[in-house]
SELUM-541131 format. One line per 10 residues: for each residue y, x negated, z negated of C-alpha. Coordinates in nm, 4 decimals, padded with zeros to 6 digits. Each point is the difference from the previous one (the first is absolute). Layout:
<sites>
Y/X/Z  ...;
</sites>
This chain:
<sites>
00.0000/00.0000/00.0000  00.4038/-00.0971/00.0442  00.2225/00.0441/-00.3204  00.1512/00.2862/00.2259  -00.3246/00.1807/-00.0235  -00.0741/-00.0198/-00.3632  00.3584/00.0941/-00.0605  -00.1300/00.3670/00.1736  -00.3156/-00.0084/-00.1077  00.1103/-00.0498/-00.4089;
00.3482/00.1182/-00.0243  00.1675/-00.0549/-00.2898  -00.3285/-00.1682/-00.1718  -00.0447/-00.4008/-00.1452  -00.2586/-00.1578/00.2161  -00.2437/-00.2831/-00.0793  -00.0416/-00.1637/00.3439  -00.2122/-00.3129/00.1466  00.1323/-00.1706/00.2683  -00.2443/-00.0595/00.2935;
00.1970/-00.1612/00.2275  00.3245/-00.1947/-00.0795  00.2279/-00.3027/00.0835  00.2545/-00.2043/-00.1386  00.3609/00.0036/00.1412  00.3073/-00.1261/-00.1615  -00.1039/-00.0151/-00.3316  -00.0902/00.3601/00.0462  -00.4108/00.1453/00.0223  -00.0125/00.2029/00.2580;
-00.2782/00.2460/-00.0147  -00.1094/00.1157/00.3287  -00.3180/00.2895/-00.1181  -00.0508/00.1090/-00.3291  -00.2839/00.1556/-00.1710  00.0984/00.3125/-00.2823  -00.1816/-00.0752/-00.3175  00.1312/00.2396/-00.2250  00.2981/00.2361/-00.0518  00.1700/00.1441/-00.3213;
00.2829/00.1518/-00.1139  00.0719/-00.2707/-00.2867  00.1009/-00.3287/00.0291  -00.1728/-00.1393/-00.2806  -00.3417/00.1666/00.1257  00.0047/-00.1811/00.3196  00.1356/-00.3138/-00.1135  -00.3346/-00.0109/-00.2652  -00.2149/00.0955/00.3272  00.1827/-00.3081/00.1842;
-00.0845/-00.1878/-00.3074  -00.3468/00.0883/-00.0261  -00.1018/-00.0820/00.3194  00.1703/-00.2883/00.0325  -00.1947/-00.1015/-00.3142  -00.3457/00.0288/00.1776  00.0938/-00.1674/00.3422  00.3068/-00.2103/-00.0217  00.0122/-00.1565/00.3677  00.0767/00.4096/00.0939;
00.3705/00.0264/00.0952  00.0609/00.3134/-00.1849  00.3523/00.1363/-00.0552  00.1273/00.3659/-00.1171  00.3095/00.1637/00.0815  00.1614/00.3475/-00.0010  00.0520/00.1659/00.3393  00.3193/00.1108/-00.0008  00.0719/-00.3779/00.1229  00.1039/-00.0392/00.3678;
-00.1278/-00.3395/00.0126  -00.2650/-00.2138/-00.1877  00.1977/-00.3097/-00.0237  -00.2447/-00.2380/-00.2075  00.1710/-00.3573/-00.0510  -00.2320/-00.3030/-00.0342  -00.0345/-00.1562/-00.3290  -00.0005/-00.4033/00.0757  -00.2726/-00.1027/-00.3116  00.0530/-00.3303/-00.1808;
-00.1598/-00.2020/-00.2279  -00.3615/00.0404/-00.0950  -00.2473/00.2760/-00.0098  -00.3057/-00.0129/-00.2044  -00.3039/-00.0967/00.2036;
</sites>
């Protein structure tokens, strides 16, 4: 699905969403088809669902956001330092 789509298809709704296909651009991820895990009508609900299952399968890029945004405009986080191995 486009954002466009889910937009119609869950108005006014928080959605947990996997990206399956995305690029980088400007500092920006760009997420070209998108997957609907979940909707809810609380923030906190979906943002515990987005927790959970990025609990159990880290390497899935999950996000959640509410609808009534035109645009999912996801900055990239540059990571430095370590990470635990």
């Amino acid at each position: 699905m486009l954002w466009e789509q889910v937009r119609k298809a869950y108005p006014d709704k928080w959605v947990v969403i996997e990206a399956i296909e995305a690029h980088s651009e400007s500092n920006y991820r760009i997420v070209d088809e998108i997957a609907v895990i979940d909707s809810f009508d609380d923030s906190m609900e979906a943002f515990r669902r987005h927790h959970e299952l990025h609990k159990q399968k880290p390497n899935r890029e999950l996000y959640f956001f509410h609808t009534s945004r035109e645009n999912l405009d996801i900055r990239e986080k540059k990571w430095t330092g370590l990470r635990k191995i």
